[in-house]
N, C-alpha and C positions, 0 to 999 in steps of 0.2 A: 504494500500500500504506500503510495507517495504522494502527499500534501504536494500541491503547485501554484492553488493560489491562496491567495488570504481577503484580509482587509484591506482596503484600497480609495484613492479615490477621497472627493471631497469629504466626506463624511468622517473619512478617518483624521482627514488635516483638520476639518470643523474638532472635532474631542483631542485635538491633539495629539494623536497618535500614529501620525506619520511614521514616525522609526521603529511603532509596533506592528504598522501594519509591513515595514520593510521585513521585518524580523519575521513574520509569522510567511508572507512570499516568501523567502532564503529556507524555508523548512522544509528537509528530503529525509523524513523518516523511514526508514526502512524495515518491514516486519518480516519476519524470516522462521518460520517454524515459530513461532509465540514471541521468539525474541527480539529485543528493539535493538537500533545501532544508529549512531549518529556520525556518516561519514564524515563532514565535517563540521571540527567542535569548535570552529570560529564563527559561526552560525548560527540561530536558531533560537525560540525563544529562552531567553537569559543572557543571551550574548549580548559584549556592549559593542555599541554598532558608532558609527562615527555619522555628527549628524551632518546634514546635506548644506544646511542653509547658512551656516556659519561665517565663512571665509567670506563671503562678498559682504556681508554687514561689515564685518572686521577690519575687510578693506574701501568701505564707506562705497561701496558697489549697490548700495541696496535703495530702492527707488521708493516712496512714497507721497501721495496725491501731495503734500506740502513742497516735494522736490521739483514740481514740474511749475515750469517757470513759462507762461503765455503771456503775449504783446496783452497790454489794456487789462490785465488780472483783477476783480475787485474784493476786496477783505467783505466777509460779511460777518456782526454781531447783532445774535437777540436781544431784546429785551426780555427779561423771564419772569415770571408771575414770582412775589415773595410769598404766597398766599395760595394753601391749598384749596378751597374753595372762596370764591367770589365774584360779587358780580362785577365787570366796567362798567361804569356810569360815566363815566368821559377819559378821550384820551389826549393831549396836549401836545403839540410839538412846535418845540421854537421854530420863529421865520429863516432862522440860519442853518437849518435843518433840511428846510422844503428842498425834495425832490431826492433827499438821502435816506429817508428812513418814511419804512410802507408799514403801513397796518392793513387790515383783513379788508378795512374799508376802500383801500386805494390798490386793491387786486380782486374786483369781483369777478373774474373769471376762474379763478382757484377754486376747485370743488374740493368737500373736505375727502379723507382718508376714509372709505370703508371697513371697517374690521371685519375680514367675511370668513366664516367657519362650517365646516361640517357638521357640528356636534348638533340635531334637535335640541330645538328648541331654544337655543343660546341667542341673544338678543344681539343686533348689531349696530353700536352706537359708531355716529358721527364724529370723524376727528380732524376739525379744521387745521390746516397749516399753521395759521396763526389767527389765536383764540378770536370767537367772536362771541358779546356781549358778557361773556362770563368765564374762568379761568379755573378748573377742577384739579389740578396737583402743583406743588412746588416745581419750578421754572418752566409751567407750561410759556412756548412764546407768543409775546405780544406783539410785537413789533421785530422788524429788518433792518438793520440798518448799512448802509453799502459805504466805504471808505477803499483810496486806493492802500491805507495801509492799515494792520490790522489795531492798532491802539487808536487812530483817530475814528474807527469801526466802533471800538470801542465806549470812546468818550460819547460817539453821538446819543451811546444808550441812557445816557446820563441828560440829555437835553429832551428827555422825552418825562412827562409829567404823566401819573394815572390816578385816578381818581377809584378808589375800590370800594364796594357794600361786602363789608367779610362775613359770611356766612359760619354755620356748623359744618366743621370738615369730620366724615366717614373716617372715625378711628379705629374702632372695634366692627367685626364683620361680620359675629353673630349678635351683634345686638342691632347692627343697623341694616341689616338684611331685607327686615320687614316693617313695612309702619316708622320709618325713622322721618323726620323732619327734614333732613338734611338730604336730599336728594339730589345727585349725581349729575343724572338725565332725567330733568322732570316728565316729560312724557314717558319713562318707565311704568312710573306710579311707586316706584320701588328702587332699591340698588343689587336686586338680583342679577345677577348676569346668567348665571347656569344650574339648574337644578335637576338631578339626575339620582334614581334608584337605581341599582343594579343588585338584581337577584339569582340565586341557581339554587335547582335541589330543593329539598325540603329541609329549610334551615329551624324550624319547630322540632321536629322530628328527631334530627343528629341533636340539637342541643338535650333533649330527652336520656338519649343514649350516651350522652360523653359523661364520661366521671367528673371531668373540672370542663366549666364556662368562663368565657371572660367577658364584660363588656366594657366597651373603652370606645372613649372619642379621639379619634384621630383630627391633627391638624396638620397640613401639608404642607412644605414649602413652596412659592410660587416660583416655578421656571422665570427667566425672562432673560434680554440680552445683559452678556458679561458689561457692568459696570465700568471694567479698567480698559474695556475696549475702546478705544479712540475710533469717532466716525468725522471720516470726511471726505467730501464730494468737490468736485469741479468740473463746472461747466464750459463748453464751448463751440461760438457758432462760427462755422465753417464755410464760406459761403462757396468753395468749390466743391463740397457734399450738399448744396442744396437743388438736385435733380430729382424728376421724377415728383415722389410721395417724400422722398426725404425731407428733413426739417435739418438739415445742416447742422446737427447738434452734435457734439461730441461729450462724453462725460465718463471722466475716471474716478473709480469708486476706489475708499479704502476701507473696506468691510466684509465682515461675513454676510452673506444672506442677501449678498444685491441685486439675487433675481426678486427677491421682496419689496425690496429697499425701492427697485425699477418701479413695479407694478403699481407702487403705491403714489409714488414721482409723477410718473406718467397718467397716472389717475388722475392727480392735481391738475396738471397740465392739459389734461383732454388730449393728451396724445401717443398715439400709440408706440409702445416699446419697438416696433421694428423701425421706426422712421428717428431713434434714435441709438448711435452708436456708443458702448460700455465699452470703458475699459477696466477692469479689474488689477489695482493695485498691490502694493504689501498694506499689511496690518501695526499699524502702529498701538501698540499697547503701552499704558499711561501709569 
């Protein structure tokens, strides 16, 4: 019996394990009458393997969305909610401002983000680019602001005024699930998002028959994207790629998951991912 292939492939670079999924390909177990033999024992898993990626970092070889360097480039900073729930009741922007820094009101072609999922029954709220009338977690953004460099990007976030109605923020999950005040997405009527039984078997029955019961409430940890992951995007329009259906648009990602990352962009934008060209960069972690 010989193992040939293994893990491979995005999936295993997304968990990290690239040099496991190296290790587990490089495996030529050999069975032989019942017995195991490993021809060779610089291989295989346990072996340390020498990693791939190293030597061009090392030697400042390594490329990311902040390395690449376009004629006209513009810095862009949010403005980010301090406030996990609240409403805007006005937003202000200095006259020395106008025409640097957007809010949701001076981009009404932007559709929000759809969450869309498989799972029945799970609810799919609206996620604007950048918040309108009201602001649901710490640094959701308010505003853009565009400088050619990234600190006067910066500062413009600081010429912007907001005026906020700070609400009850959703702290506790089983108490605000149901009937809580504080509500998320009003047209929920609720802050449920997903409510699901799963049954098998006759669980009456086996608990009859077992010597020891347990009952216990489980609390899960939520998945979501790795925190220390540094995201960043850039754009650019190409006007010898604007033929045909193309939109002349070029854009190098530096992330995991940017066929997601696309779908959800393009969604904003009303336009379709093939009339826009990805490049997938390195991953800068923070």
């Amino acid at each position: 019996m010989k193992i040939h292939h293994g893990v491979a492939g995005n999936n295993a670079r997304r968990a990290g394990c690239a040099d496991l999924a190296d290790a587990i390909t490089s495996i030529d177990v050999v069975f032989v009458g019942g017995s195991r033999s490993m021809p060779n024992e610089a291989w295989g898993v346990g072996a340390s393997l020498l990693r791939r990626e190293d030597e061009r970092h090392l030697q400042g070889r390594g490329e990311f969305v902040s390395d690449i360097k376009l004629p006209g480039t513009m810095e862009v900073a949010f403005l980010r909610s301090p406030h996990a729930h609240a409403r805007i009741k006005a937003i202000t922007v200095a006259p020395k401002a106008a025409g640097r820094v957007f809010t949701a009101a001076d981009l009404p072609a932007l559709t929000p983000v759809r969450v869309a999922t498989q799972a029945a029954g799970a609810k799919s709220p609206a996620w604007p680019p950048l918040a309108v009338d009201k602001v649901r977690y710490v640094g959701e953004a308010i505003a853009a602001c565009l400088a050619s460099m990234r600190g006067e990007a910066e500062d413009l976030t600081a010429s912007i005024t907001v005026e906020y109605e700070v609400l009850d923020a959703v702290v506790d999950p089983l108490r605000d699930m149901h009937g809580s005040p504080a509500l998320v997405h009003e047209q929920w009527g609720d802050n449920l998002y997903l409510e699901r039984t799963i049954e098998g078997g006759d669980i009456e029955a086996a608990a009859r028959a077992a010597e020891v019961t347990v009952t216990r409430r489980y609390r899960m940890n939520r998945q979501s994207g790795a925190p220390l992951e540094g995201r960043a995007v850039l754009a650019y329009r190409d006007h010898r790629l604007c033929h045909g259906n193309g939109l002349g648009i070029e854009r190098w990602n530096g992330l995991f998951g940017s066929h997601a990352a696309a779908t959800a962009s393009d969604h904003c934008a009303a336009a379709s991912a093939r009339k826009i060209r990805r490049v997938d960069r390195e991953i800068r972690w923070r």
